[in-house]
N, C-alpha and C positions, 0 to 999 in steps of 0.2 A: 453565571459563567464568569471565570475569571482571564482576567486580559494583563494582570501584572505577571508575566513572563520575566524568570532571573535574564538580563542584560546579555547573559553568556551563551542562553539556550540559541541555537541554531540548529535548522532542518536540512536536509539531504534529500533531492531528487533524485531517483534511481530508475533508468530505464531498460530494461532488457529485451531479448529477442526471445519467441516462444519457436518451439519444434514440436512437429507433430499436434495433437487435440489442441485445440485453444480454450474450448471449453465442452465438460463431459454431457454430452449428448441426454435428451431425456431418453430414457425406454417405455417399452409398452408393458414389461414389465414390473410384477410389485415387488420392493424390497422385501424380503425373507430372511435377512442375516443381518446379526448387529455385531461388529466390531470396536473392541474399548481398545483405543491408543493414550499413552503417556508421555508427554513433549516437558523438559526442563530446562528451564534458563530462565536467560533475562526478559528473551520475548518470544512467552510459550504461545500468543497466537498465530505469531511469524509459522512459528514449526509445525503447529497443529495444518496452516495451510500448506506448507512443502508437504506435508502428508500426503493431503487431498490429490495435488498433485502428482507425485511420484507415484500412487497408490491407487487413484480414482480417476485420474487424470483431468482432475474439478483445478482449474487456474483463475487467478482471480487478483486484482489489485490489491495494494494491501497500506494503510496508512496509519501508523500508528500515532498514540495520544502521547504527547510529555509527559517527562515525569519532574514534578516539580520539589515535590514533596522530602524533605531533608532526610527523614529515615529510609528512603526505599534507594537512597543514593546512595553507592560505595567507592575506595577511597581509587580510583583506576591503577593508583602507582604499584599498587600490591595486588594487581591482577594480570597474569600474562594473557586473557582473553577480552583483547580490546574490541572483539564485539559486543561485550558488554556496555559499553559507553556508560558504565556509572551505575547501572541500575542493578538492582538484585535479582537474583535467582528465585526464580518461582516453578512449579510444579500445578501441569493443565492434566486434569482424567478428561477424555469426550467419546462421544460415540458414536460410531459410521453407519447406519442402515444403508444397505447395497442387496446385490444379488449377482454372487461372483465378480465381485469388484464393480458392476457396473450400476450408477444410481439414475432415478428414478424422474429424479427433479434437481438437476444443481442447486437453483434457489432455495431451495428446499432445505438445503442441505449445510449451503452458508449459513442462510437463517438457522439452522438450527444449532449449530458448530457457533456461534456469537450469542445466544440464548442459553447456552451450556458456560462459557467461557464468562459471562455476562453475571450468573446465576453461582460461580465456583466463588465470586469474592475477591479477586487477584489482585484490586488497587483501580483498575481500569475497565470501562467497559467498549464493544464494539458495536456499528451498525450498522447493515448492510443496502451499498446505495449503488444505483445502473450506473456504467460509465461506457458508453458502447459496448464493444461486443463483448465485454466481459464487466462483469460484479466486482464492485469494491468493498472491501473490510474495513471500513472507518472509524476508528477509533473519537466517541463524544462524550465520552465523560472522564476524568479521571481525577486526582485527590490534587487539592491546591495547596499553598503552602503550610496548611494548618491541618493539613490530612485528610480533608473534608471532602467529600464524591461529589464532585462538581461539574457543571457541561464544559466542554472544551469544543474547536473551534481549529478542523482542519487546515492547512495553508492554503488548500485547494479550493476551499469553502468560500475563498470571497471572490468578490465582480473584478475581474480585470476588464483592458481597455487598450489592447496590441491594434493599433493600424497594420490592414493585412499586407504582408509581404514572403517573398517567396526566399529564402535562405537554407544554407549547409546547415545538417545536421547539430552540430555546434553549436553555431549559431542560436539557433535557432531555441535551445536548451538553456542560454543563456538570456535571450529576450523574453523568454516565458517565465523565469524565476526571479526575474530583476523585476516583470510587471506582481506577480504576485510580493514580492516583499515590501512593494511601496502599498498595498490592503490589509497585510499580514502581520500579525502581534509579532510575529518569530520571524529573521530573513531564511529564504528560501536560497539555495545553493544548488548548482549543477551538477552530480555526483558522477564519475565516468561513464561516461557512453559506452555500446560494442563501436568496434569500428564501422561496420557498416551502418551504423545509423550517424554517428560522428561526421561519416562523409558521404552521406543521402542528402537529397535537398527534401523540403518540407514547407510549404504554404500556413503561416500560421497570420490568425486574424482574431476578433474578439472586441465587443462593445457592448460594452454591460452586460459580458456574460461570467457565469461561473467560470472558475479557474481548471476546474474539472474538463470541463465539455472543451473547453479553448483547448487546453492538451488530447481529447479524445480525437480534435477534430485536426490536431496536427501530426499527428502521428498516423490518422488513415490516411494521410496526405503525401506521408513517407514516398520518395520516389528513389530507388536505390540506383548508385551508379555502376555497381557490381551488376552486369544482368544472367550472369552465374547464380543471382539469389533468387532460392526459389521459396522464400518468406511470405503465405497466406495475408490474405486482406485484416488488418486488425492480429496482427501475428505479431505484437509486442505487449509487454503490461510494464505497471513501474511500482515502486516501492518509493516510500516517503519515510523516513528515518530523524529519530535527532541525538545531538550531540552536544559537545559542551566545549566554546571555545577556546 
């Protein structure tokens, strides 16, 4: 595992609000159809999962790995698509067994979508880990600065230690990301909120636990002050991102 992180690398916490499925149902049904999709960019696991979603309605956290490594970084100034944040352009094949869009085993399904993506070569690989009511796509290996596939080491991954308290939305996005960057090789950052989770209160707590489950268990915690929202139990996920300062 490598822990020498370039000084500049920083992460991005991303939270959002889910609508409609949170996650695609098993059936009683067996898959009978296989579908090949083709995602290109910087970060073709990202798109392989908007797939899932848009398409299958499979939702899922999603955390990717650094890229450290000097070849696979390009120069931002001469890209007008700064969701690239530096990294190159790659190209995912995978393939969706379903049966008229509806599958069989989610699990199933991510495992098998990071087994493809893991198996294509890309620079990086994924592993798929619970984080309440929905599955995360965890980025643990990927090339160090010598280009070498090496294990790497989520921000979410380590023990934090928040005394519980009950705080706004905000808040609360901000004590969770300051306890993980005082465990974390890389600092952790609060990336924009929606508004109704920015100004929701939220019960956050944690003592020796993963950084994972501390966010899982704050966020079911979500109390909206809109009560026009009619946002399901666990009806948020988040995305972890990084950048370069």
């Amino acid at each position: 595992m490598f822990d020498n992180y370039p000084t500049h690398l920083i992460a991005f916490l991303m939270v959002g609000m889910l609508q409609g499925s949170l996650l695609a149902q098993n059936s009683t049904v067996q898959a009978n159809e296989k579908t090949t999709h083709t995602v290109r960019g910087p970060r073709p696991m990202e798109y392989a999962l908007n797939i899932l979603g848009d398409e299958y309605a499979l939702i899922a956290n999603y955390e990717e790995p650094p890229v450290v490594f000097a070849e696979d970084i390009i120069d931002q100034s001469v890209k007008k698509d700064r969701s690239a944040l530096g990294t190159q352009t790659r190209t995912f094949n995978f393939a969706v067994e379903h049966t008229h869009r509806q599958l069989s085993q989610g699990r199933a399904t991510l495992q098998s979508l990071a087994e493809q993506y893991n198996q294509a070569g890309l620079g990086d690989e994924f592993t798929v880990k619970p984080a309440g009511p929905l599955l995360t796509l965890v980025g643990n290996r990927a090339k160090d600065r010598y280009g070498v596939l090496s294990p790497v080491r989520s921000p979410l991954d380590g023990i934090v230690r928040i005394p519980e308290q009950r705080v706004d939305g905000a808040e609360f996005a901000r004590i969770f990301c300051e306890a993980v960057s005082k465990v974390s090789a890389i600092p952790l950052l609060p990336g924009v909120l929606p508004q109704p989770i920015a100004q929701s209160y939220a019960t956050i707590s944690g003592d020796g636990l993963e950084a994972r489950q501390v966010l899982v268990r704050a966020l079911s915690s979500l109390e909206w002050k809109d009560t026009r929202l009619k946002v399901p139990h666990g009806g948020t996920r988040w995305l972890v991102y990084y950048s370069v300062s």
